[in-house]
NUTORKOL-145858 format. One line per 5 residues: their letters; for each residue x, y, z of N, C-alpha, C. Coordinates in Angstrom, 1 decimal. Each point is the difference from the previous one (the first is absolute). Layout:
BEGIN
A) X,Y,Z,X,Y,Z,X,Y,Z ~ ... $
REM end
This chain:
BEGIN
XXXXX) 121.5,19.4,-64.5,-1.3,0.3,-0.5,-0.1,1.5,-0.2 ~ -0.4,0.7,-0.9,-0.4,1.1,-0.7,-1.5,-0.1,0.3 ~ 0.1,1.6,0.2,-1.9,0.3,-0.5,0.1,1.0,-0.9 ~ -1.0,0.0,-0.8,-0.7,0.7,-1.1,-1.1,1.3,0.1 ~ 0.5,1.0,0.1,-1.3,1.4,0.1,-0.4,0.2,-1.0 $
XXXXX) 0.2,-0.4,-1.2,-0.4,0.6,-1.2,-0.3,-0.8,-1.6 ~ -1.4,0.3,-0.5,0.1,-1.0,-0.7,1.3,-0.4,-1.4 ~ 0.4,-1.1,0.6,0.9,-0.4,-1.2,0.1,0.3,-1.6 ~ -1.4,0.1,-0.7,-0.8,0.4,-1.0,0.1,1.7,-0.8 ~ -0.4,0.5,1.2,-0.3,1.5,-0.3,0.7,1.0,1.3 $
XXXXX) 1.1,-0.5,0.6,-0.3,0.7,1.1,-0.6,0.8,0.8 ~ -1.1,-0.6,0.2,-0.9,1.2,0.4,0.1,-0.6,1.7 ~ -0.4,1.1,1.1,0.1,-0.1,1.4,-1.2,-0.1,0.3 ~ -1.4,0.0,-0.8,-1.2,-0.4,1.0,-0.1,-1.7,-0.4 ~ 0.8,-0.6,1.2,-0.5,-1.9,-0.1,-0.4,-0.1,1.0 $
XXXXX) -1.0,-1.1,0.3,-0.8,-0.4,1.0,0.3,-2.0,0.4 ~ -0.3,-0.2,1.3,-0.1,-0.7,-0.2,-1.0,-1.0,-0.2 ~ 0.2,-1.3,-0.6,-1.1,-0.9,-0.4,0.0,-1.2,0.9 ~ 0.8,-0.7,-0.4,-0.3,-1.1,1.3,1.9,-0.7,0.1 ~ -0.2,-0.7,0.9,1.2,-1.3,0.4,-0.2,-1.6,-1.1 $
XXXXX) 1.2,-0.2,-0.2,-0.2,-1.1,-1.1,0.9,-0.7,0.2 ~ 0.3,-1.0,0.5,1.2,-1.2,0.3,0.8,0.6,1.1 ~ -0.5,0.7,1.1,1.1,1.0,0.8,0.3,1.4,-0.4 ~ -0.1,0.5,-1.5,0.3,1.4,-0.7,-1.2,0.8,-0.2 ~ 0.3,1.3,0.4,-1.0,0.8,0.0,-0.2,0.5,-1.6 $
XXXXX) -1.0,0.0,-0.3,-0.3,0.4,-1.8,-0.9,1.3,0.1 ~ 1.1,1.0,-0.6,-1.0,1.9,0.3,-0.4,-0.1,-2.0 ~ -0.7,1.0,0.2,-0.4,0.5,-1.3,-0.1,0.9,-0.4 ~ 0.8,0.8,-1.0,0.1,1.3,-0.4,-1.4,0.5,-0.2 ~ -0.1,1.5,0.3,-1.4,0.4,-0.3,0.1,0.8,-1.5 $
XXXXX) 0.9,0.4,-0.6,0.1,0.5,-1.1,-0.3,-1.7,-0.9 ~ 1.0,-0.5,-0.5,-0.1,-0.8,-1.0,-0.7,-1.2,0.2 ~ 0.3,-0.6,1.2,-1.1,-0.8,0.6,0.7,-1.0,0.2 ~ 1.3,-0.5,-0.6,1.0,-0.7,0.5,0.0,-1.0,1.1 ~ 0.1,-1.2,0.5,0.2,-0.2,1.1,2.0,-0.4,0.3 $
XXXXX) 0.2,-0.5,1.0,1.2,0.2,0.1,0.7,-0.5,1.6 ~ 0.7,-1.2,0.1,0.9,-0.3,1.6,0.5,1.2,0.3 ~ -0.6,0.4,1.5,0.8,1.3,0.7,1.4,0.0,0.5 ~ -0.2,-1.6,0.7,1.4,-0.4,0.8,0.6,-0.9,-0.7 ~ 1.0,0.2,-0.7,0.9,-0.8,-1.3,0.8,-0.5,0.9 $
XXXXX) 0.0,-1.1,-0.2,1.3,-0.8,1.1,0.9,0.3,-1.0 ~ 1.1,-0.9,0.8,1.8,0.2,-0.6,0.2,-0.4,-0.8 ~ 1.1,0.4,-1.2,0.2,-0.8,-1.5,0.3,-1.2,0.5 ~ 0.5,-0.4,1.0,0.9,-1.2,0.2,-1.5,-1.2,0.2 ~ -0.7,0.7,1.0,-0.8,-0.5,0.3,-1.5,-0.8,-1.2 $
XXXXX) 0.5,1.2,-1.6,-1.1,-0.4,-1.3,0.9,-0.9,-0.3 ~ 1.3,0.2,-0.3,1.0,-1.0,-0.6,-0.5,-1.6,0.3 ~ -0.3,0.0,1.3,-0.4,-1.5,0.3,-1.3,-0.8,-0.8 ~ -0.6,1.2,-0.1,-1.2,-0.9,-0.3,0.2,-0.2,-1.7 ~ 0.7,0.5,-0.4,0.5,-0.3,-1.7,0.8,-0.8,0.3 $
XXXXX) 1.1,-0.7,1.1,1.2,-0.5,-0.7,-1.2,-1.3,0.8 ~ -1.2,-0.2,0.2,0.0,-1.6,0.6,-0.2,-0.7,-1.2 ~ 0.2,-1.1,0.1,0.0,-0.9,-1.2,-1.6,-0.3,-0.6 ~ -0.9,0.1,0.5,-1.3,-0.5,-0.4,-1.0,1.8,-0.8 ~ 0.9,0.7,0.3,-0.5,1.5,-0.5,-0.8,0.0,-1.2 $
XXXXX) 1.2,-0.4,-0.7,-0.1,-0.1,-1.5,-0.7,-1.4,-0.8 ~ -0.6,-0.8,0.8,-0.6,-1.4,-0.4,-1.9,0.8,-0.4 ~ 0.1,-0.8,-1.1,-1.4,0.1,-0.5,-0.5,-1.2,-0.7 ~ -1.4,-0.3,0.3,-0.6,-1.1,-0.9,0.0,0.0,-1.8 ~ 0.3,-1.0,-0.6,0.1,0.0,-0.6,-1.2,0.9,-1.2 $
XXXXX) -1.3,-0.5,0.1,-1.0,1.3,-0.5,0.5,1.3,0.3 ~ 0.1,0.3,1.1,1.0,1.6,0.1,0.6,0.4,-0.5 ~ 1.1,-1.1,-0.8,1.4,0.5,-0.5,-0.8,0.4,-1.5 ~ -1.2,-1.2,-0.3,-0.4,0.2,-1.6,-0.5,1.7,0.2 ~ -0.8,-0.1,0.9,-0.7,1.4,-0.3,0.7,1.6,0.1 $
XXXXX) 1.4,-0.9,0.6,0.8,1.7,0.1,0.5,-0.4,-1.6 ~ 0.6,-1.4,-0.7,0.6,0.5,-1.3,-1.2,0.4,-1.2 ~ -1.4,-0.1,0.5,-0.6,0.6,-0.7,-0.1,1.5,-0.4 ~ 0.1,0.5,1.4,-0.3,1.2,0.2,1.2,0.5,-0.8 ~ 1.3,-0.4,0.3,1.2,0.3,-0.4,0.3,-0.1,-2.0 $
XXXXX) -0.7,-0.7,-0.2,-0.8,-0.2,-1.5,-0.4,1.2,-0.6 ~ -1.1,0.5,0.8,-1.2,0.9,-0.5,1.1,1.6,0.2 ~ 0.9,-0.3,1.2,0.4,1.3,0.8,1.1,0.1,-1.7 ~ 0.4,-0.2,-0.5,1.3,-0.6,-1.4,-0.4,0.8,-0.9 ~ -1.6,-0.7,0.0,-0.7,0.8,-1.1,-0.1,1.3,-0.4 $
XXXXX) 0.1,0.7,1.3,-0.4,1.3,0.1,1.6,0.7,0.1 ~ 1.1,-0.4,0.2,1.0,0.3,0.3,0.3,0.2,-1.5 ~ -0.1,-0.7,-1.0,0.5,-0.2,-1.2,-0.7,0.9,-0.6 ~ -0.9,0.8,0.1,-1.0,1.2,-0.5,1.1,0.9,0.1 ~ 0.9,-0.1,1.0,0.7,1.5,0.1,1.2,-0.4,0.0 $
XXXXX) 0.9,-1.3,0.2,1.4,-0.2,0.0,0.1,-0.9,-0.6 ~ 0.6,-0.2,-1.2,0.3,-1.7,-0.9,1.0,-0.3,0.2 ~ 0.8,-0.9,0.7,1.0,-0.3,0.6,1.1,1.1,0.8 ~ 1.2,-0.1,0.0,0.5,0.4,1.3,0.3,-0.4,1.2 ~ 0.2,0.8,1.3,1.0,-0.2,0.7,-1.4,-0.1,1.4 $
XXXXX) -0.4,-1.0,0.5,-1.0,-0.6,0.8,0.6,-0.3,1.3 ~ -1.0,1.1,1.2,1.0,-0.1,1.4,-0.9,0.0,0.7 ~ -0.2,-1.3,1.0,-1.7,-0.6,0.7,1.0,0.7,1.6 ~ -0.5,0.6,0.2,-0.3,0.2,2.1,-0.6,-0.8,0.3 ~ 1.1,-0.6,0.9,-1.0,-1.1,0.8,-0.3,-0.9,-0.6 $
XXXXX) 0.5,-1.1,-1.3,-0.4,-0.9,-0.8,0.1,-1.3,0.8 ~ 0.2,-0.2,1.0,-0.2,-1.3,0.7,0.4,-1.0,-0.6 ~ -0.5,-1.7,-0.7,0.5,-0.8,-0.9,0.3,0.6,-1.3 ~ -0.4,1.2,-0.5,0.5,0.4,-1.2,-1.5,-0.6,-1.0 ~ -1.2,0.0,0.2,-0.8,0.3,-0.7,-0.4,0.2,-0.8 $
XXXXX) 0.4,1.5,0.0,-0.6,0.9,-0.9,1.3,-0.1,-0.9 ~ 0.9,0.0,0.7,1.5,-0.2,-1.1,-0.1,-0.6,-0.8 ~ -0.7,-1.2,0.5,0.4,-1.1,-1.3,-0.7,-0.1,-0.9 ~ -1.5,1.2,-0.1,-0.9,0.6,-1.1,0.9,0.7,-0.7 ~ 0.3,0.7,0.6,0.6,1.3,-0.5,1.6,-0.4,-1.0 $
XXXXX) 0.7,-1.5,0.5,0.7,0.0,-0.7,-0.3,-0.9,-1.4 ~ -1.5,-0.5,0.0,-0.2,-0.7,-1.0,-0.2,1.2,-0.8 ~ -0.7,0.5,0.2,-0.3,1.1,-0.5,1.0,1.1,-0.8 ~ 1.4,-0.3,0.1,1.0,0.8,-0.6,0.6,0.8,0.7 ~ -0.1,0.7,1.7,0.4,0.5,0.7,1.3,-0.6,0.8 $
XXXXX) 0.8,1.2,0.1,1.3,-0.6,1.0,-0.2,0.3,1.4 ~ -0.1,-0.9,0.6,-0.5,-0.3,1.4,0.9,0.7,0.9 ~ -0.8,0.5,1.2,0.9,0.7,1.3,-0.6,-0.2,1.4 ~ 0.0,-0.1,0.5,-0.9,-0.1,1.7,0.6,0.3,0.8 ~ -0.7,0.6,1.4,0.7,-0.2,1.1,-0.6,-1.0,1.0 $
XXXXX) 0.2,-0.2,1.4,-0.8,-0.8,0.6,0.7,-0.3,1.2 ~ -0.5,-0.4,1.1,0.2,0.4,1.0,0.4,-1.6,0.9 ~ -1.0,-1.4,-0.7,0.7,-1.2,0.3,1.0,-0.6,-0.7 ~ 1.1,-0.2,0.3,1.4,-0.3,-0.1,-0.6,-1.7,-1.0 ~ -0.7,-0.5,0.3,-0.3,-1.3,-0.5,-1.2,-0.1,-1.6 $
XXXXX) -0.1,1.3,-0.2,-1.1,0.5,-1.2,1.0,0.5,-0.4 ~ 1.3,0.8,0.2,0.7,1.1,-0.9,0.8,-1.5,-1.2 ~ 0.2,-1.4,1.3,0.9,-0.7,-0.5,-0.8,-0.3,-1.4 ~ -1.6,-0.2,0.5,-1.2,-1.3,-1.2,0.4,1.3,-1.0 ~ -0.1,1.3,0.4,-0.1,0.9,-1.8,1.2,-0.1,-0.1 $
XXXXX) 1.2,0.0,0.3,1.5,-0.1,-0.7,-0.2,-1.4,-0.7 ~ -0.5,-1.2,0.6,0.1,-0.9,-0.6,-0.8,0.1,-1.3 ~ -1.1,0.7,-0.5,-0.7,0.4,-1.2,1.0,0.7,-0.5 ~ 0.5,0.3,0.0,0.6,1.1,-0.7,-0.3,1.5,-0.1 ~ -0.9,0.2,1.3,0.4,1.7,0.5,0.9,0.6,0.4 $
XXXXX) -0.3,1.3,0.0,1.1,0.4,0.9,-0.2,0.9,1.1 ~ 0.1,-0.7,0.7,-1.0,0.1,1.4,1.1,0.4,1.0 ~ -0.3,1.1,0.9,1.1,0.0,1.4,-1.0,0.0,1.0 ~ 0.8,-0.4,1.5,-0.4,0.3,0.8,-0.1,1.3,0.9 ~ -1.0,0.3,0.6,0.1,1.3,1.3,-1.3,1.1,-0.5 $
XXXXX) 0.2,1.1,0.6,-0.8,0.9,-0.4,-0.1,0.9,-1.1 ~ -0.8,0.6,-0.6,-0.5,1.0,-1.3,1.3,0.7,-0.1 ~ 0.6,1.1,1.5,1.2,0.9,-0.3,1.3,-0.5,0.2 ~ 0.1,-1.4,-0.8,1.4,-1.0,0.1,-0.1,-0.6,-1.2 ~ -0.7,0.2,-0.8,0.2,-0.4,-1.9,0.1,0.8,-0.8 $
XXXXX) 1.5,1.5,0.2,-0.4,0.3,-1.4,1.3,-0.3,-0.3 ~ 1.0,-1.0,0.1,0.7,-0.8,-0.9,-0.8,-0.6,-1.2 ~ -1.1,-0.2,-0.1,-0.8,-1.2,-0.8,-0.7,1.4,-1.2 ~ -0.1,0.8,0.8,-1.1,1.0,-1.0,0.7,0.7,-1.4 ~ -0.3,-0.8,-0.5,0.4,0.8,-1.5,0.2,1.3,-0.4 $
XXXXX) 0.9,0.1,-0.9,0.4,1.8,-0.3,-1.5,0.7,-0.3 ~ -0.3,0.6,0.1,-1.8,1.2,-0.4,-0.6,-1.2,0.7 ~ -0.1,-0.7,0.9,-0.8,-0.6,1.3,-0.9,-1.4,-1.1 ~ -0.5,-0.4,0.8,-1.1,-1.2,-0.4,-1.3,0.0,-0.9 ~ 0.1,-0.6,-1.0,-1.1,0.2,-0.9,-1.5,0.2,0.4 $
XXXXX) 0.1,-1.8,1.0,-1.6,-0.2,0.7,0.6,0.0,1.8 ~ -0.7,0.3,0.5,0.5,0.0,1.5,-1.6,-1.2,0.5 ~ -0.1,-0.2,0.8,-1.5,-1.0,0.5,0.5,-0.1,1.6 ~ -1.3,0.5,0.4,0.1,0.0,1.6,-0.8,-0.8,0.6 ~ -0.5,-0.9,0.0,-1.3,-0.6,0.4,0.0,-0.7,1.2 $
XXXXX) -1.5,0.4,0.8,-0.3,-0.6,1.2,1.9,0.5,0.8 ~ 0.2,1.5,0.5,1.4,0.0,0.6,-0.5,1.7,0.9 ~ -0.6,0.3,-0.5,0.3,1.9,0.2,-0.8,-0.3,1.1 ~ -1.3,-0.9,0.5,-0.4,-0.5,1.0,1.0,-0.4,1.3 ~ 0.9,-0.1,-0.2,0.9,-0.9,1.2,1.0,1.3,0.3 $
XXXXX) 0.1,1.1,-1.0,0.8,1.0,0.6,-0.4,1.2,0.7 ~ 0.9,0.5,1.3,-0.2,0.9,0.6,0.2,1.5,-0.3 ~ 0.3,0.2,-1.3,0.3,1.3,-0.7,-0.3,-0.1,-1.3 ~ -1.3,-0.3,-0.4,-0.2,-0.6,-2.0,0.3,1.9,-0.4 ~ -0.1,0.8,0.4,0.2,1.1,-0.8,1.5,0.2,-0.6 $
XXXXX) 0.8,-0.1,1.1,1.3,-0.6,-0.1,0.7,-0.8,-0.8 ~ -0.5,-1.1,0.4,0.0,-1.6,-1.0,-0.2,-0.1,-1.2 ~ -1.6,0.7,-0.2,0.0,0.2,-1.8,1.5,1.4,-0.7 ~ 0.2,0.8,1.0,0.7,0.9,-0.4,1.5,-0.7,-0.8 ~ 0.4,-0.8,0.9,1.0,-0.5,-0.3,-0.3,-1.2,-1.3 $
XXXXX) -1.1,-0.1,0.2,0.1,-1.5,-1.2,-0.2,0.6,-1.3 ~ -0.7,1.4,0.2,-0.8,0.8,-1.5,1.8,0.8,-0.5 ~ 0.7,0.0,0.5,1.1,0.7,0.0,0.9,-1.0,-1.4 ~ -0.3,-1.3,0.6,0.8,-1.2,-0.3,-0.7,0.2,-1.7 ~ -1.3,0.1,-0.5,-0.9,-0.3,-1.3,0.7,1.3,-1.1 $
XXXXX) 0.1,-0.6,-0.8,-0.2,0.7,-1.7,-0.6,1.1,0.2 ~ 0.4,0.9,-1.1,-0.6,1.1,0.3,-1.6,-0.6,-1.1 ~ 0.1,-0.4,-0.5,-1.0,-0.9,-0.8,-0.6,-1.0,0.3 ~ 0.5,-0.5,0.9,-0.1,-1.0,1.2,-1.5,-0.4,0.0 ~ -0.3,-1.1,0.2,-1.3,-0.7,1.0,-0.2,0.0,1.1 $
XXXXX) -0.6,0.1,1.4,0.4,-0.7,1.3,-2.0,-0.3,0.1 ~ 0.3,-1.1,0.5,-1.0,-0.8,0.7,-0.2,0.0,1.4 ~ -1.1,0.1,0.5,0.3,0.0,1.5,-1.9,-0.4,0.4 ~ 0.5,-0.9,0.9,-1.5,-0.8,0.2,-0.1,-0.2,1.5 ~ -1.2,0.0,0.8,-0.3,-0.4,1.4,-1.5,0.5,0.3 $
XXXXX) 0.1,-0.8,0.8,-1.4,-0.3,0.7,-1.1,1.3,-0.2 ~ -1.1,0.2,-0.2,-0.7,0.4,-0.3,-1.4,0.8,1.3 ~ 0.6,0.7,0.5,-0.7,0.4,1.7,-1.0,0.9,-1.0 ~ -0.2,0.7,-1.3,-1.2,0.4,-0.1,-1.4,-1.1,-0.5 ~ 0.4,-1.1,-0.2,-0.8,-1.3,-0.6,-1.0,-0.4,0.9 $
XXXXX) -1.3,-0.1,-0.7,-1.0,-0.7,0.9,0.6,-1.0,1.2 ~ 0.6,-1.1,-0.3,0.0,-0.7,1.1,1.0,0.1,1.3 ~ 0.9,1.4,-0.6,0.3,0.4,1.5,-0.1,1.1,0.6 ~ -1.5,0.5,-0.7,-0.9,0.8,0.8,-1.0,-0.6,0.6 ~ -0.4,-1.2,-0.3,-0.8,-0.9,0.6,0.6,-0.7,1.1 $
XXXXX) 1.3,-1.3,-0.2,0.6,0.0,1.4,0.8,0.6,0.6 ~ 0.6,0.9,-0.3,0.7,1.4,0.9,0.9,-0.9,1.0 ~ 0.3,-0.4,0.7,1.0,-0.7,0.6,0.5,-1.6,0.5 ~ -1.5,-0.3,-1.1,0.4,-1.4,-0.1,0.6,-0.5,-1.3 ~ -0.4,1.6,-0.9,0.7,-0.2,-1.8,1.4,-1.0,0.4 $
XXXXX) 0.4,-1.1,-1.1,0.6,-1.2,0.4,1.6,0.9,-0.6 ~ 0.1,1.4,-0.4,1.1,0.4,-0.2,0.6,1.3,1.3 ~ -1.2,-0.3,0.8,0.5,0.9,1.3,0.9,-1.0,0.6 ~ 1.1,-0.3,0.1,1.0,-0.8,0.8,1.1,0.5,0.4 ~ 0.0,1.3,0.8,1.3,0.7,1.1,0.7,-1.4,0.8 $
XXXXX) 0.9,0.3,-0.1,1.2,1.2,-0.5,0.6,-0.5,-1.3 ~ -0.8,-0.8,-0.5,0.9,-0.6,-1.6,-0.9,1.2,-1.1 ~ -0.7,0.5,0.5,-0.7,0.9,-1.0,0.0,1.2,0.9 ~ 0.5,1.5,-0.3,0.1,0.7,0.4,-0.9,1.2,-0.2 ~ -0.1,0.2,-1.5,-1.2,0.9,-0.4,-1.0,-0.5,-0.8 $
XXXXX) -1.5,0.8,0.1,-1.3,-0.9,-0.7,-0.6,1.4,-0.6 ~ 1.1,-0.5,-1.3,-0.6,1.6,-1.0,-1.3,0.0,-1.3 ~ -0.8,1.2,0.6,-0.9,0.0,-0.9,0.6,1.1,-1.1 ~ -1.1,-0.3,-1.5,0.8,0.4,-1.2,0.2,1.7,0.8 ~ -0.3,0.6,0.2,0.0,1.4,0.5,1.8,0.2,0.5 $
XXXXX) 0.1,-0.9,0.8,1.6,0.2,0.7,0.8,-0.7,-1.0 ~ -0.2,-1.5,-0.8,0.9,0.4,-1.2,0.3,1.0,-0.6 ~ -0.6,0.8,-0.4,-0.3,1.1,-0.9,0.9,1.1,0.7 ~ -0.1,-0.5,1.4,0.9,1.5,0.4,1.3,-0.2,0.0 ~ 0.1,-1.7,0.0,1.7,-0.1,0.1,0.3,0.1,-1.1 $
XXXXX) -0.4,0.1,-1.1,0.4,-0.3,-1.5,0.3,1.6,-0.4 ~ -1.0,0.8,0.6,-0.1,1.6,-0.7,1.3,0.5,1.1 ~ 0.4,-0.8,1.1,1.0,0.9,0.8,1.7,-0.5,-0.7 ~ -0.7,-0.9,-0.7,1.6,-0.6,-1.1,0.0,-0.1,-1.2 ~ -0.9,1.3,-0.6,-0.3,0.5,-1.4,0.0,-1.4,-0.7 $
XXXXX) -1.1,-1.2,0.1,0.0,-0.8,-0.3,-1.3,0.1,-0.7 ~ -0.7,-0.1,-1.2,-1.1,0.0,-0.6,-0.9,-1.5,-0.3 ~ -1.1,0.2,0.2,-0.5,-1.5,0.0,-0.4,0.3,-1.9 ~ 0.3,-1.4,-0.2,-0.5,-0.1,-1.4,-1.6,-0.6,-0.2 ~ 0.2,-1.5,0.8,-1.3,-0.5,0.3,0.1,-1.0,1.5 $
XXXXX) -1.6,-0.1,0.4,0.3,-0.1,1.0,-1.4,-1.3,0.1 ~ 0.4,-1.3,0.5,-1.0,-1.1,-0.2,0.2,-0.9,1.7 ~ -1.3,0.0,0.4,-0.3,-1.0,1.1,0.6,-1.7,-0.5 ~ 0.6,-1.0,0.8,-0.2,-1.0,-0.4,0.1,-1.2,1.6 ~ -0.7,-1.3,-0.5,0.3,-0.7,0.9,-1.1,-1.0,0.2 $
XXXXX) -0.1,-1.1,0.3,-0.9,-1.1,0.1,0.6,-1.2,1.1 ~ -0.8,-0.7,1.0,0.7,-0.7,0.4,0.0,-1.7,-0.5 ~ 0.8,-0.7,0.3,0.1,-1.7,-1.1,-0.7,-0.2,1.4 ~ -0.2,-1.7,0.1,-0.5,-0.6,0.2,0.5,-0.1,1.9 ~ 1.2,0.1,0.0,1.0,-0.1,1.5,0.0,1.1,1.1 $
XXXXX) -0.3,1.4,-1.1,0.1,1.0,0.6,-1.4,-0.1,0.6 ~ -1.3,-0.4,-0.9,-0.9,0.5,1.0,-0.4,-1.4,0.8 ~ 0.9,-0.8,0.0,-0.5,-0.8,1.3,0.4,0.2,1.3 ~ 1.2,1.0,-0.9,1.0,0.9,1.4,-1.0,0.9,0.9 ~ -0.7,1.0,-1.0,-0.8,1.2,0.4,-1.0,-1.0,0.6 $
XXXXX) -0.8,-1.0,-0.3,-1.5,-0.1,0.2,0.5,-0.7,1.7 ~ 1.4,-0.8,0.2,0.4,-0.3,1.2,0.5,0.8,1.1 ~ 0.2,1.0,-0.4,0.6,1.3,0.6,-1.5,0.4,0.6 ~ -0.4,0.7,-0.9,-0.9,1.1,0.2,-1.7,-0.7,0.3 ~ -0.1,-0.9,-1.0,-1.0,-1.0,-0.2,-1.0,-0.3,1.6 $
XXXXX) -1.3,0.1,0.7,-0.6,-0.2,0.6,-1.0,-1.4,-0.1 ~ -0.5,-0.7,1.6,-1.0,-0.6,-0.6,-0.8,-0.1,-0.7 ~ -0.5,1.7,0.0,-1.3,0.0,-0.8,0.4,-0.1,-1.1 ~ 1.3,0.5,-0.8,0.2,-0.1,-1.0,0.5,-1.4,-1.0 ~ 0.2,-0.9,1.1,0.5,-1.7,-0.6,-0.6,-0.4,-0.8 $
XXXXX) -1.6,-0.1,0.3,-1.5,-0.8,-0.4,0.3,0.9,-2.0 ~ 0.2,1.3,0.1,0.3,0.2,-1.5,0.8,0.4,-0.9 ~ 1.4,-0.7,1.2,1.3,0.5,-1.0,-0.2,-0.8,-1.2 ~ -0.1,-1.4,-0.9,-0.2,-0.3,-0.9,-0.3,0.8,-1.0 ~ -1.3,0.7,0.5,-1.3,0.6,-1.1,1.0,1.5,0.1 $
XXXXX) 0.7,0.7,1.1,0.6,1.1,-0.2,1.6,-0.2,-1.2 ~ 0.6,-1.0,0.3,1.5,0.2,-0.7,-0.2,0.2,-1.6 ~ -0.6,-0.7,-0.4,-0.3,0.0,-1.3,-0.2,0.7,-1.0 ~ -1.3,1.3,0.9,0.0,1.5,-0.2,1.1,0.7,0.1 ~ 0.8,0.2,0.8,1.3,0.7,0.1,1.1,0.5,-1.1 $
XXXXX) -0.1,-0.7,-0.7,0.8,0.5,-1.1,-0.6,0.3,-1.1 ~ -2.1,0.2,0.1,-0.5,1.1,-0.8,0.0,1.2,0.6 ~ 0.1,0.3,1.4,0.4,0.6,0.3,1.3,1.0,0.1 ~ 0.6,-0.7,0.3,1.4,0.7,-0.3,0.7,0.6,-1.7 ~ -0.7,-0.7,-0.9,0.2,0.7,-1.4,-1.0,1.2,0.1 $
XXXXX) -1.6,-0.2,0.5,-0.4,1.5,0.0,0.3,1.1,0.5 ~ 0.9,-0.5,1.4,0.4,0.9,0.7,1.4,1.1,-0.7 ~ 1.2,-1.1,-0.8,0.5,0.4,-0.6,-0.2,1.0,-1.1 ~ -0.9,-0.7,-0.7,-0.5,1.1,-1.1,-0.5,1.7,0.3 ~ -0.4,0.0,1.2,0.0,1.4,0.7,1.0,0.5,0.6 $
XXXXX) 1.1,-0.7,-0.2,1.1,0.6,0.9,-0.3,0.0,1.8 ~ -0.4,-1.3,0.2,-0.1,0.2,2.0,0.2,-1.7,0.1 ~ 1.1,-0.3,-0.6,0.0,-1.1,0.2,1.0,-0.1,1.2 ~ 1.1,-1.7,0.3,0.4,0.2,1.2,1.3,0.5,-0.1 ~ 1.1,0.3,-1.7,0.8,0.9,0.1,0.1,1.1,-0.7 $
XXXXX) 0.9,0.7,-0.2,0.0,0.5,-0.9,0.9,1.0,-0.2 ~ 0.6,0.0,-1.1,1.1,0.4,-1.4,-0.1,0.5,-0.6 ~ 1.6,0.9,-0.1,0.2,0.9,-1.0,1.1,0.2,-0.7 ~ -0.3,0.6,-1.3,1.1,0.0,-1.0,0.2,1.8,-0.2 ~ 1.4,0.1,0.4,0.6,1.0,0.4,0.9,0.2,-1.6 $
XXXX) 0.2,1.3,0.2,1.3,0.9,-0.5,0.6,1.1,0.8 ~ 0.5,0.5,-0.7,1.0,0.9,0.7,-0.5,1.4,-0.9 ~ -0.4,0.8,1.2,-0.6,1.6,-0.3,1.2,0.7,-0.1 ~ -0.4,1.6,0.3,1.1,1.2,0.2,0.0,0.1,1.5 $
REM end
């Protein structure tokens, strides 16, 4: 186990702490506002909780609503890259891949379960296993057209780092995408440590737009645009209303779920929704 003095984000040295969350202490940078696991257990020790078998299981409505998003996420990719050389971090069953290769793109991933690298080879990716600084056999001469990081810079203990190495990998013309949880968004200023994406040690940092911003400007990365997204189906919030959910609250979960996803588009449209994403290039 490792501890953390500094925020991940901005490094800055005034963090404080905030509270305990599953056993892990969670401090908060006072510059960018970042939150952040102080005591990082052992790689060996995260390895586990990705290699169990049930990690990667999602309900079925889940899976629609991530190839939605992965839809809409296409759309905007294709504003800046029309086909080319497509390299998902972290692509898990290959997803977004298999948008991306209807779409005209030649597929690449990395990934970290041995039993998802096999499902994208069997698509016809080309997928390896292991970590970000063990693929540049795969990376093309002048590097990767679109790079796509999504829901990943969360689970790492060095994202300044991490992006350093992956923005290295992109085109000088390049796209990169990079998406996670959303710590400046209404509703996880409202539940602050019961937000359903505070989950140490599988989630390591809880960055608000401010500390993206710093990791981007410390890897001459430029934001092009930058959009909240997220809504929950039907499974997820029977998850949350069971989790978090009180008695007082039973008598009008009905009358509350329903609203939820007028909510969650308003929230979006202001940018404070529950994630949020950005479409990068590469500065001086």
């Amino acid at each position: 186990m490792s501890d953390r003095f500094l925020c991940p984000a901005c490094t800055f040295d005034k963090i404080s702490y905030s509270y305990v969350k599953e056993g892990y202490d969670v401090w908060r940078c006072e510059g960018c506002g970042t939150m952040f696991v102080h005591d990082v257990p052992d790689a060996m020790d995260l390895e586990k909780i990705y290699a169990a078998a049930d990690y990667y299981e999602m309900k079925i409505d889940s899976e629609r609503r991530i190839q939605k998003e992965n839809i809409r996420r296409l759309k905007i990719i294709k504003k800046y890259k029309i086909g080319g050389s497509f390299f998902d971090i972290g692509c898990a069953r290959g997803l977004l891949l298999d948008e991306a290769k209807s779409a005209g793109y030649d597929t690449f991933g990395i990934e970290l379960s041995r039993e998802n690298v096999k499902l994208c080879e069997d698509k016809n990716h080309k997928v390896i296993h292991g970590y970000l600084d063990s693929c540049q056999s795969i990376v093309p001469t002048g590097g990767f057209d679109v790079i796509t990081c999504l829901d990943v810079i969360e689970h790492v203990e060095e994202p300044i780092d991490f992006l350093r190495t992956a923005a290295s990998m992109l085109n000088e013309y390049g796209i990169m995408v990079v998406s996670t949880p959303n710590y400046s968004g209404l509703v996880a200023r409202i539940l602050k440590m019961k937000d359903p994406y505070m989950t140490p040690p599988e989630h390591l940092n809880y960055f608000t737009h401010e500390g993206m911003s710093n990791i981007f400007q410390k890897n001459c990365l430029l934001i092009k645009k930058k959009v909240t997204f997220g809504y929950l189906v039907e499974s997820e919030l029977g998850r949350v209303f069971s989790k978090y959910g009180s008695a007082f609250l039973a008598p009008v979960e009905p009358f509350v779920k329903p609203l939820i996803p007028f909510v969650m588009h308003g929230l979006n449209a202001i940018n404070m929704g529950l994630e949020q994403e950005f479409y990068l290039s590469k500065g001086e």
